[in-house]
C-alpha positions as CSV (number, residue, x, y, z in Angstrom):
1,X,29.4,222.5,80.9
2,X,33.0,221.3,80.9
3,X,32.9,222.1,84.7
4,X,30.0,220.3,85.6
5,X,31.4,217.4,83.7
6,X,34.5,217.6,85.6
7,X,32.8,217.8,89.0
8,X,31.0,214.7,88.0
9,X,34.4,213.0,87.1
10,X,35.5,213.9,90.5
11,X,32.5,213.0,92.8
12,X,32.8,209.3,91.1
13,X,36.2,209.4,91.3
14,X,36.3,209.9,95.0
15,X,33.5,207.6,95.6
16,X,36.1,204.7,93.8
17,X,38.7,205.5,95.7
18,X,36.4,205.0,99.0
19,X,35.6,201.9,97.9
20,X,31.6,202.7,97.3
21,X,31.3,202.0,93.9
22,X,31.1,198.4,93.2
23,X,31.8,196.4,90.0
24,X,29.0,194.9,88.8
25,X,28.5,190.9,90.1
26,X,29.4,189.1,87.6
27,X,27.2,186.5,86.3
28,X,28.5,182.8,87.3
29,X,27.7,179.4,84.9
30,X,26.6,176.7,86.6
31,X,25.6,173.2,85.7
32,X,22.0,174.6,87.8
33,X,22.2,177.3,85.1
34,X,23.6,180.9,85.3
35,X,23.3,182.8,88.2
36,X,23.3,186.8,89.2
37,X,24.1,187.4,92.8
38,X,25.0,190.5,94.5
39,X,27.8,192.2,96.6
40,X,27.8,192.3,100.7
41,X,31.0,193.7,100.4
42,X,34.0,195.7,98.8
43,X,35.4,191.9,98.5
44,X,32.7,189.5,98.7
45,X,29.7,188.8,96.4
46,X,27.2,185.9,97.3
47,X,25.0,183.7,95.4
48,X,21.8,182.8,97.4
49,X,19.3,179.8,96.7
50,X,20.9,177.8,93.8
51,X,18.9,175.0,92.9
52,X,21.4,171.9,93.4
53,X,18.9,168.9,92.2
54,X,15.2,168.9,91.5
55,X,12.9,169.9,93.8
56,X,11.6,166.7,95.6
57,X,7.9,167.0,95.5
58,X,5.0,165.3,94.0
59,X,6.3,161.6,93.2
60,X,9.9,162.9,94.2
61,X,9.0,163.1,98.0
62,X,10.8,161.2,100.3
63,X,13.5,159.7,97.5
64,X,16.8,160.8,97.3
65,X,18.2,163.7,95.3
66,X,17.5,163.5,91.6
67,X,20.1,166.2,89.2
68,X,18.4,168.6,87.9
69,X,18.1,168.4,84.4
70,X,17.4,171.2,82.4
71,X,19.8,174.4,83.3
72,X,17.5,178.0,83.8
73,X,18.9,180.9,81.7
74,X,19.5,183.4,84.6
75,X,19.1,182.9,88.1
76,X,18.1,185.9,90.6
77,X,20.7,185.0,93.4
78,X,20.2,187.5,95.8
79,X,17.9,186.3,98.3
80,X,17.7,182.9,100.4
81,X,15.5,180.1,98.9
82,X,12.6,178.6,100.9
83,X,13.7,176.5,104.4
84,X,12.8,172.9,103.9
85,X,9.7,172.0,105.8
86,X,10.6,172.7,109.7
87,X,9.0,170.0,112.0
88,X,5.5,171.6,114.1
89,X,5.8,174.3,111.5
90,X,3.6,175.9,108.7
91,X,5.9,178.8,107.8
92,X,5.2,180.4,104.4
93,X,9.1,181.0,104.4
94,X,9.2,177.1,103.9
95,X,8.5,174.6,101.4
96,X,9.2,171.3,99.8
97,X,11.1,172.9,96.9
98,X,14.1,173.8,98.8
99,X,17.5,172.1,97.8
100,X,19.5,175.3,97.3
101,X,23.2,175.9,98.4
102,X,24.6,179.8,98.9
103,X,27.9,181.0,97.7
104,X,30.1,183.7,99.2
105,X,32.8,184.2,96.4
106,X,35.9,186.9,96.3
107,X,34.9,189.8,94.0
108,X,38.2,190.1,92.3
109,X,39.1,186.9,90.0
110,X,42.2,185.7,91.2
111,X,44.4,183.2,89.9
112,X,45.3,181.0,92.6
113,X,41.7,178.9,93.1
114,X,40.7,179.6,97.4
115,X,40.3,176.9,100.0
116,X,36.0,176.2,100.8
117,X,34.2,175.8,103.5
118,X,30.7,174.1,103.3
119,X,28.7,174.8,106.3
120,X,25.7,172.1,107.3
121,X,23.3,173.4,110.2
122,X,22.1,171.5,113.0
123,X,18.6,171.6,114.4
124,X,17.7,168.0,115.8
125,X,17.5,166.1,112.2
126,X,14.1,168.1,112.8
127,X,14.7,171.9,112.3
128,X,16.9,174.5,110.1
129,X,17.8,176.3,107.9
130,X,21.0,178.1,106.0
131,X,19.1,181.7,106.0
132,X,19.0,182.0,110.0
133,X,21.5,184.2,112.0
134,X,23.3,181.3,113.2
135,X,23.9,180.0,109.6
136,X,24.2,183.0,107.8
137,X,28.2,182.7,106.6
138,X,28.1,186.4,105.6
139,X,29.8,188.2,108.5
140,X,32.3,185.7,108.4
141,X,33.1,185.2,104.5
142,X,33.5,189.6,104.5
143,X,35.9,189.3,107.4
144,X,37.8,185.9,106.1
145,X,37.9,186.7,101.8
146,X,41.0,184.1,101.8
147,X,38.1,181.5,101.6
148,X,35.1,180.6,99.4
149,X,32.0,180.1,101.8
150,X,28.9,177.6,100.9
151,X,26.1,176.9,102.9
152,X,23.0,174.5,102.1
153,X,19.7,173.5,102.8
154,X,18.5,169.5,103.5
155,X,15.5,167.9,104.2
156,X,14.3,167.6,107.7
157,X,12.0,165.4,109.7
158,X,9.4,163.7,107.8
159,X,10.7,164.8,104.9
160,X,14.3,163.8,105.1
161,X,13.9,160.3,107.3
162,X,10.7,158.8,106.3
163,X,11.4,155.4,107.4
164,X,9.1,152.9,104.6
165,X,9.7,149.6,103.3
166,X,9.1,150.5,100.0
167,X,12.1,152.6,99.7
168,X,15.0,151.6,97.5
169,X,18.1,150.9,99.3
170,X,19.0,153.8,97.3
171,X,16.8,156.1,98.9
172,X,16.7,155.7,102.9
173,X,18.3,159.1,104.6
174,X,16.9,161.6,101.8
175,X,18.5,164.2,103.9
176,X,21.4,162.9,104.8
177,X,21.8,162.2,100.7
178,X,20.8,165.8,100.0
179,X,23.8,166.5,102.0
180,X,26.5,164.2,99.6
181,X,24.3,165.8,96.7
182,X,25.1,169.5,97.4
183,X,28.8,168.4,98.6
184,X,29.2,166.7,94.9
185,X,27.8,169.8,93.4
186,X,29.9,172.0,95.2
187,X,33.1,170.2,93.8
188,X,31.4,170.2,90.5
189,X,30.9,173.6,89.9
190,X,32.9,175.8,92.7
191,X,36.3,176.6,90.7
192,X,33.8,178.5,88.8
193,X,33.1,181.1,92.0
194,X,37.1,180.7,92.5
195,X,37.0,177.9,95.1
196,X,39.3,174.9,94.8
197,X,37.4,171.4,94.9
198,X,40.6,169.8,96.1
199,X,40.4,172.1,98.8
200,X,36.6,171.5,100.7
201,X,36.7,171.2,104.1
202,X,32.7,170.1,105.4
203,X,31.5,171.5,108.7
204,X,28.5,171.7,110.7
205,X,27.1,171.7,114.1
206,X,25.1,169.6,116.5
207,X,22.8,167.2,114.2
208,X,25.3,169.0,111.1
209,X,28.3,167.9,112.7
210,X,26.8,164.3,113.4
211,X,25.8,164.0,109.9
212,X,29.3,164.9,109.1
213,X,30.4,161.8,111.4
214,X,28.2,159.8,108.8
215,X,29.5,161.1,105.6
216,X,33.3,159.7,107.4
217,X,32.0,156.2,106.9
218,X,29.3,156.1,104.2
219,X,31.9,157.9,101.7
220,X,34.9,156.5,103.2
221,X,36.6,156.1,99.6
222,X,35.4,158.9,98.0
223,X,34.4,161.5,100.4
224,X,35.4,164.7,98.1
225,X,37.0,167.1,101.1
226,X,40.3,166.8,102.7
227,X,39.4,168.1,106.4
228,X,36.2,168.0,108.5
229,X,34.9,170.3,111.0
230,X,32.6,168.7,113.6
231,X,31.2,170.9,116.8
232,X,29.5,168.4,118.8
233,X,28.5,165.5,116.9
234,X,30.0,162.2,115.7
235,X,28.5,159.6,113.5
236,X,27.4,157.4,116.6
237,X,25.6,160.6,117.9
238,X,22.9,160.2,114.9
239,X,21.9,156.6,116.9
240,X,22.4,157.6,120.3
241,X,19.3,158.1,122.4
242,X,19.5,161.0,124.8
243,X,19.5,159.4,128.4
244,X,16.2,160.9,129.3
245,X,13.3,161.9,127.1
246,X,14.1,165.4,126.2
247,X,11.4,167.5,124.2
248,X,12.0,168.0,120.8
249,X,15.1,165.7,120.8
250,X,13.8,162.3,118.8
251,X,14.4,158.5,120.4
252,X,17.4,157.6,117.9
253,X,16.2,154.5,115.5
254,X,12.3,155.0,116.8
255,X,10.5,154.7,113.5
256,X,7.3,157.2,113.7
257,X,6.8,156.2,109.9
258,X,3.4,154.2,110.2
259,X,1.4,156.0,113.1
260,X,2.1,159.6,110.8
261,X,0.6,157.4,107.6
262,X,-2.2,155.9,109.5
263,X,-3.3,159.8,110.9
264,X,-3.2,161.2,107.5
265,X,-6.0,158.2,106.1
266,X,-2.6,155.9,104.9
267,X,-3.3,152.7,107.3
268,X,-1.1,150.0,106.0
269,X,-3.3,147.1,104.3
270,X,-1.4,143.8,104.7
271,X,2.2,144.4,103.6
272,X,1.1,146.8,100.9
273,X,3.9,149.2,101.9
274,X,3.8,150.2,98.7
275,X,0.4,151.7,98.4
276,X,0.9,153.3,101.9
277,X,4.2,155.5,101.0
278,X,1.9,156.2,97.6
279,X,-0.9,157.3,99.9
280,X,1.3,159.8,101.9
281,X,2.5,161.1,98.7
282,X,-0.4,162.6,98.4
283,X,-1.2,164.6,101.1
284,X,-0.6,168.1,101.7
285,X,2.3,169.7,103.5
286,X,-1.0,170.8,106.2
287,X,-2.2,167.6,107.2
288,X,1.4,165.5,107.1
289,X,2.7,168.5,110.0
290,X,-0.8,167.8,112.0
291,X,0.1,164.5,111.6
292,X,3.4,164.6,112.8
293,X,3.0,166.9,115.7
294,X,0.1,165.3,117.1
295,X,1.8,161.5,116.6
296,X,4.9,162.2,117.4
297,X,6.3,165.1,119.7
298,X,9.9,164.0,119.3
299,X,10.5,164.2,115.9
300,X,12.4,162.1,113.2
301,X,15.6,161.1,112.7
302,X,18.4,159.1,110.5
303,X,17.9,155.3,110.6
304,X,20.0,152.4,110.3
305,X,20.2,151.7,106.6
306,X,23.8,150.5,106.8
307,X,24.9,152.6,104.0
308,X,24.4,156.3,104.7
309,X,24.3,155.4,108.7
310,X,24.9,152.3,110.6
311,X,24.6,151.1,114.3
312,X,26.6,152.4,117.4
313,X,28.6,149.0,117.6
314,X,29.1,149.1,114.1
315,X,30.8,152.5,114.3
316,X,32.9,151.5,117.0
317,X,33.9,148.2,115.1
318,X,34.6,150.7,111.7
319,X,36.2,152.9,113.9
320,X,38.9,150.9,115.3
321,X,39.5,149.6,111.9
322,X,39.9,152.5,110.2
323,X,37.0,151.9,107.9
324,X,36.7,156.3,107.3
325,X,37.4,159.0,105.4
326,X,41.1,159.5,106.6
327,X,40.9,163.3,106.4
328,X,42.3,166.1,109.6
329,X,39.9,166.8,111.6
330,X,39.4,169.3,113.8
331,X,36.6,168.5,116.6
332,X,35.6,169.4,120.0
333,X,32.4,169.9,122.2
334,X,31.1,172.0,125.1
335,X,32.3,171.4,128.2
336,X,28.0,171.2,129.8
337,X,26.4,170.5,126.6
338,X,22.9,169.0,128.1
339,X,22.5,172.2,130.1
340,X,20.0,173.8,127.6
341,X,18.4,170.7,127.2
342,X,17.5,170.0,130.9
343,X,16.9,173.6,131.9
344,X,13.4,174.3,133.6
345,X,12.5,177.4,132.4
346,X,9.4,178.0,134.2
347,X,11.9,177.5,137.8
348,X,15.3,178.8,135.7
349,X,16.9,175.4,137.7
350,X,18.6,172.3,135.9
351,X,19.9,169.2,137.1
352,X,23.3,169.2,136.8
353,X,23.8,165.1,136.5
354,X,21.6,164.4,134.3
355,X,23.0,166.9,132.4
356,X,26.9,165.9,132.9
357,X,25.1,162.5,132.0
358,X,23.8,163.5,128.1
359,X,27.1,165.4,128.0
360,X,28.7,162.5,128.0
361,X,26.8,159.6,127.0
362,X,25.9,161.7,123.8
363,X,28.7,164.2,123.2
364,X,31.5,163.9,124.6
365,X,33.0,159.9,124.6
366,X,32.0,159.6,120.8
367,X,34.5,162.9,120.5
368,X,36.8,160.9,122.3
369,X,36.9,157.7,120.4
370,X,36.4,159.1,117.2
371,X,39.6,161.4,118.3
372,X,41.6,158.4,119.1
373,X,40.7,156.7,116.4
374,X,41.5,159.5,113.3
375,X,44.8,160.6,115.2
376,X,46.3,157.6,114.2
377,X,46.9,158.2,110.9
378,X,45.8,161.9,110.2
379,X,46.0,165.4,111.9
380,X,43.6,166.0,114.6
381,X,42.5,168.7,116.6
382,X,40.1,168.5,119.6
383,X,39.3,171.1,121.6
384,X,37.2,171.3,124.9
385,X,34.9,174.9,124.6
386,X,34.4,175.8,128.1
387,X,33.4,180.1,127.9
388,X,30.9,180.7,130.8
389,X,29.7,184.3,129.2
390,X,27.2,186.2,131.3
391,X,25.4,187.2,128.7
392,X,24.9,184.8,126.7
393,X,25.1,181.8,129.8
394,X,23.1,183.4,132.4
395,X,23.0,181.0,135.4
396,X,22.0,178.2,136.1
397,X,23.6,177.3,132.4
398,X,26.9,177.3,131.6
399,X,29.1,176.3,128.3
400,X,25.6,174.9,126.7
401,X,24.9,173.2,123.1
402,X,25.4,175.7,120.9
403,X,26.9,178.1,122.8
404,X,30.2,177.9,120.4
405,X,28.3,178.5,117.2
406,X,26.6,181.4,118.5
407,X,29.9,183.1,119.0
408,X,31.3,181.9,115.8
409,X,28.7,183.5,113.6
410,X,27.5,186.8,115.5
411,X,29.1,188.9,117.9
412,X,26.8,188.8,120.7
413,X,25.5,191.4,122.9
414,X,27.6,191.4,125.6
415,X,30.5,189.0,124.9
416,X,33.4,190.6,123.2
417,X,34.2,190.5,119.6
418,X,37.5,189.3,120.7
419,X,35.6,185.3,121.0
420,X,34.3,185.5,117.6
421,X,37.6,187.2,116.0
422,X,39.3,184.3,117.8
423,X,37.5,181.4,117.1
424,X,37.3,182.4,113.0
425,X,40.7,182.9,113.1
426,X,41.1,179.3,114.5
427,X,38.5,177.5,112.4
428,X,39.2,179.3,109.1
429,X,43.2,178.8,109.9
430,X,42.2,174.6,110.0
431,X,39.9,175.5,106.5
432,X,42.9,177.3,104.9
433,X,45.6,174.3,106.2
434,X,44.1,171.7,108.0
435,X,47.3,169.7,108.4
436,X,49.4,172.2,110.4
437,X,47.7,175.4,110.2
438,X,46.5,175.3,114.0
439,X,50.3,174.6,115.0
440,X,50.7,178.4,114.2
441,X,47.9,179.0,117.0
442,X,49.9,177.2,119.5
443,X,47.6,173.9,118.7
444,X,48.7,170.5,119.1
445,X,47.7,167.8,117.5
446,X,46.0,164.8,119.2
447,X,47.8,162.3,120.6
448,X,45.2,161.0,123.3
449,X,46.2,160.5,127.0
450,X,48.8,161.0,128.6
451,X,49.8,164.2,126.7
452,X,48.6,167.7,126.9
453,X,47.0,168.3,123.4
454,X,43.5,169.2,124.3
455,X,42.7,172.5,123.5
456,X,40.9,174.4,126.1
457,X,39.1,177.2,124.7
458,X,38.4,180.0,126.6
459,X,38.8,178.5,129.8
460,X,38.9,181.7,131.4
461,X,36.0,183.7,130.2
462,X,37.9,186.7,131.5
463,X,41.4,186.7,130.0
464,X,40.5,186.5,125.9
465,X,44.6,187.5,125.6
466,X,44.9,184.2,126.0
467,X,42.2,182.2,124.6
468,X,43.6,178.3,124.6
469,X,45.4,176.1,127.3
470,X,46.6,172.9,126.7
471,X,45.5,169.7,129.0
472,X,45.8,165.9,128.6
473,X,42.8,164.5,128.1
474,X,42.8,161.8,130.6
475,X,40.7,163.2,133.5
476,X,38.2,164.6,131.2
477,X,37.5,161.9,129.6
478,X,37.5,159.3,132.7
479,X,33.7,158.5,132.6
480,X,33.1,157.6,129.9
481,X,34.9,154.3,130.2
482,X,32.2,153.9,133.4
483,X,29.1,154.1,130.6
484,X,30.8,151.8,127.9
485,X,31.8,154.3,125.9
486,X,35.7,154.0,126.5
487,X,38.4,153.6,123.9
């Protein structure tokens, strides 16, 4: 007996000492409630689909985010919640009920609180979701433990930009709010997963990183991070129509609003609007994506409220007085970012200038002035992303939209795990110390023309020894002064 006892002792033992016997994951209080989440590794535990305000159905649609009011006991946070509604979709795996935010935490309490990273996907203002490959923050939280991870989920299309004169003032942008809503509640209740709320830097990509370049000016005063991570978006990107129609990519400030309510039996009747945003209140989740497909085949977007998101000269005019969150940045763009969204895939061909032509007019200038304008009186860093991978840019494309998250989040079949080790080193050394953490990388910060402090990342594809070069910005950025869009 005492033999098998001691055999016991030893098999568990050993298994401890390999690290394959977890601690249980503790239970976390919450002001949603208290929640049980599990462990991806020896030194991470996440929290999946928290409930961060009530879910916005029934006479809740289209408003902005309401708190949620009464805490649940004990929340099963192990899985993702429900994607918000995704635009020409009926998924099951979606659904209006679907404000959630997902926490990867340390497993071992630790004093000192860790610096955060709140992650905001892209997809168009139409599409996304936290739970998809290219979102999912676990591979990256288990290799970078010296940070707390968060990732949420926002209203999209319809759903998040229902453009009605019978909203509030207080209401326009229900996405874009459900953004500010899970960044407040992140501050609110992360020391409890051992983050530090003085210590949030926000980041997203694409549509996420434009609705970043929003929160800069609607929360100048108050904007609860300290640093700001933006791939390929600004604020004036949310209003900027592409410069030809592209599939899928909606006319900026084109309001689809009445021609979804008058297919779904919600015809305005004088100015009743009212009545009308009543009337598409109640109709299914079925009928409103019929209607929306078949009115509208470039989607919704963000709309000139002028207090979530204003207009593209209004920008500029905040911009050059300063009228933003004055936090370091660290922002940057693809060198051929319209390639994916001019390729003809039945011929495998693209045109080149229109391409060049979205990459800048879009992308790139906005980058630049919002650069110019931040560097003179905080820390930025702008790089220029410029890999050409074979596999994952087969030609005609080359250093596409989206080509930079990709790497960032998954190794990739065929591109060394050399680009994604490098480019979370970079991004969670900025998370960790945005003001001079990148100096340790060989960075500079940004000090416009006439000095070499653009970053080149992985200029040649070939040689990841040596993954940045340094440039001046001047000749890159020399057309955009030709389209209006200079300094």
């Amino acid at each position: 007996m005492a033999s098998t006892v001691l055999r016991v002792v030893t098999f568990w033992l050993t298994l401890a000492a390999a690290g394959l016997v977890r601690a249980a994951v503790p239970v976390v209080q919450t002001s949603s409630g208290k929640v049980q989440g599990k462990a991806v590794s020896n030194k991470t535990n996440a929290y999946l689909g928290i409930p961060y305000a009530q879910p916005p159905v029934g006479p809740l649609r289209f408003l902005a985010p309401k708190p949620l009011f009464t805490p649940f006991a004990v929340r099963n946070a192990t899985t993702f919640g429900f994607s918000c509604i995704q635009f020409g979709s009926s998924s099951p795996s979606a659904s209006e009920d679907c404000l959630t935010v997902n926490v990867w935490a340390p497993s071992s309490p630790s004093r000192k609180l860790k610096p955060v990273f709140i992650w905001v996907y892209g997809g168009g203002w139409n599409v996304g979701e936290s739970s998809s490959p290219y979102n999912d923050l676990t591979s990256w939280s288990i290799a970078h433990p010296e940070i707390v991870f968060v990732s949420l989920n926002y209203r999209v299309n319809l759903y998040g930009y229902a453009n009605s004169p019978a909203l509030s003032t207080a209401d326009t942008n229900a996405g874009l709010r459900d953004q500010r809503a899970a960044v407040e509640w992140v501050f609110a209740n992360i020391a409890a997963f051992g983050g530090d709320p003085a210590q949030i830097t926000l980041g997203g990509q694409s549509a996420g990183s434009g609705s970043i370049g929003t929160y800069l000016y609607a929360y100048a005063s108050r904007p609860l991070i300290r640093g700001a991570i933006l791939m390929s978006g600004q604020a004036a990107t949310t209003m900027t129509p592409p410069p030809v129609p592209i599939p899928g990519v909606p006319a900026a400030g084109a309001n689809p609003f009445p021609d979804i309510a008058t297919a779904v039996g919600c015809p305005l009747q004088g100015r009743n609007y009212k009545a009308q945003l009543d009337c598409v209140r109640t109709k299914s989740v079925a009928q409103l994506t019929a209607a929306l497909t078949s009115t509208n085949t470039l989607g919704v977007s963000p709309f000139v409220d002028n207090t979530t998101v204003f207009s593209v000269p209004e920008y500029k005019s905040r911009g050059r007085a300063g009228k933003f969150a004055k936090i370091p940045l660290l922002t940057g763009t693809t060198d051929n970012e319209g390639d994916i969204f001019v390729l003809d895939r039945a011929t495998n061909t693209l045109n080149e200038t229109i391409s060049d032509l979205l990459t800048l007019s879009v992308f790139r200038c906005y980058d630049s002035q919002q650069s110019k304008y931040s560097s003179s009186s905080v820390p930025v860093y702008r790089y220029r992303y410029m890999a050409i991978f074979p596999a994952l840019s087969p030609p005609p494309l080359r250093a596409w939209h989206t080509s930079d998250q990709i790497v960032l989040f998954n190794p990739t079949p065929g591109v060394s795990t050399m680009a994604t080790d490098y480019l979370r080193k970079a991004w969670s050394t900025f998370i960790v110390e945005p003001t001079n953490g990148l100096v340790s990388l060989g960075w500079k910060k940004y000090q416009g023309p006439g000095s070499k402090t653009l970053v080149d990342i992985f200029k040649n594809s070939t040689d990841l020894q040596h993954p940045i070069q340094l440039e001046d910005p001047t000749s890159f950025d020399s057309r955009c002064a030709a389209l209006g869009l200079g300094l």
